[in-house]
Legacy VTK file of the C-alpha trace (Angstrom):
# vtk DataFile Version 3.0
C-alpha trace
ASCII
DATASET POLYDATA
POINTS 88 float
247.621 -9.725 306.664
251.171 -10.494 308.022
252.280 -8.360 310.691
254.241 -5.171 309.322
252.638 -5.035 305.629
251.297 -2.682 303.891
247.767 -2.694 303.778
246.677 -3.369 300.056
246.147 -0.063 298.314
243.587 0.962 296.464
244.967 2.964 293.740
241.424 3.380 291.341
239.569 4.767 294.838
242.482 7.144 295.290
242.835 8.261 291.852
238.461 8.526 292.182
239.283 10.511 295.509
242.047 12.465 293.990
239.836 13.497 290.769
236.563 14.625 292.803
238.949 17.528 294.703
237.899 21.016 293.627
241.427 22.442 292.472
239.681 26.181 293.814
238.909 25.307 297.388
242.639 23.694 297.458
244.133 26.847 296.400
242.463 28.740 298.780
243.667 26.668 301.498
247.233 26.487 300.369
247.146 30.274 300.128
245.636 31.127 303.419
248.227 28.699 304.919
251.101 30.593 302.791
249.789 34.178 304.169
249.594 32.783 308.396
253.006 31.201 307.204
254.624 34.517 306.145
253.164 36.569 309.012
254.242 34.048 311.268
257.702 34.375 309.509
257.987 37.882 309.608
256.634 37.788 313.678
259.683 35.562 314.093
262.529 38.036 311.831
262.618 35.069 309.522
262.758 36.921 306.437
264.252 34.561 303.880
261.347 32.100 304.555
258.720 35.245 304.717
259.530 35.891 301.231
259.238 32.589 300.245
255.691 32.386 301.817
255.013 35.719 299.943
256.042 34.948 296.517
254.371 31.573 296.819
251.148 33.244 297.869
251.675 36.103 295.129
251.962 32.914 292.627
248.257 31.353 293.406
246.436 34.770 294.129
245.762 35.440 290.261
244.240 32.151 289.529
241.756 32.181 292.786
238.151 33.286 292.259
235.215 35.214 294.481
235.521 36.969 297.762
237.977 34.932 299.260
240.421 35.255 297.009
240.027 39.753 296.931
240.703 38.920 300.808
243.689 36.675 299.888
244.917 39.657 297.957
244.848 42.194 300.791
246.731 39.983 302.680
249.548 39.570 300.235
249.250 43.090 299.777
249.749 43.460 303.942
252.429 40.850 303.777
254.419 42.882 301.405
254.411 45.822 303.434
255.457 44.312 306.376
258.234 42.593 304.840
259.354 45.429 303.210
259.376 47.723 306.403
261.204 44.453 308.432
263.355 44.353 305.757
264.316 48.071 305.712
LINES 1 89
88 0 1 2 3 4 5 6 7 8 9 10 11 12 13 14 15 16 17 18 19 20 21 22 23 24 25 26 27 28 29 30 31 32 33 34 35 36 37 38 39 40 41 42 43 44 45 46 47 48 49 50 51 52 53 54 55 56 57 58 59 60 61 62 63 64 65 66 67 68 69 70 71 72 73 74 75 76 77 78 79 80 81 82 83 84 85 86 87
């Protein structure tokens, strides 16, 4: 391989990759990185981006499943609160 290519891609393994992903345990991650986003947003008085993080996480919460996702609630629940007393 010449120096400063690309390395050839393997587009069939990625799309292989890509396809084996459980869509759930993604959305669970995205959303508990949405709710330590908007807490950290609202620690910081940064309440444009908190409600971004909020109504993102509101978004996913209905189409999560199980245990995780009643906690996932709560903490949008939280997150509202808090943004609505920062905001007040």
């Amino acid at each position: 391989m010449a120096e400063g290519a690309d390395p050839e891609v393997d587009l069939e393994a990625l799309r292989e990759q890509l396809a084996s992903l459980e869509v759930e345990q993604y959305l669970v991650s995205a959303a508990s990185t949405l709710a330590s986003l908007g807490y950290a947003k609202l620690d910081r008085g940064d309440l444009p981006d908190a409600r971004k993080a909020i109504d993102a996480l509101a978004a996913l919460v209905p189409h999560l499943e199980g245990e995780l996702a009643d906690d996932l609630a709560r903490a949008l629940t939280d997150l509202q609160i808090a943004y609505a007393s920062a905001a007040s």
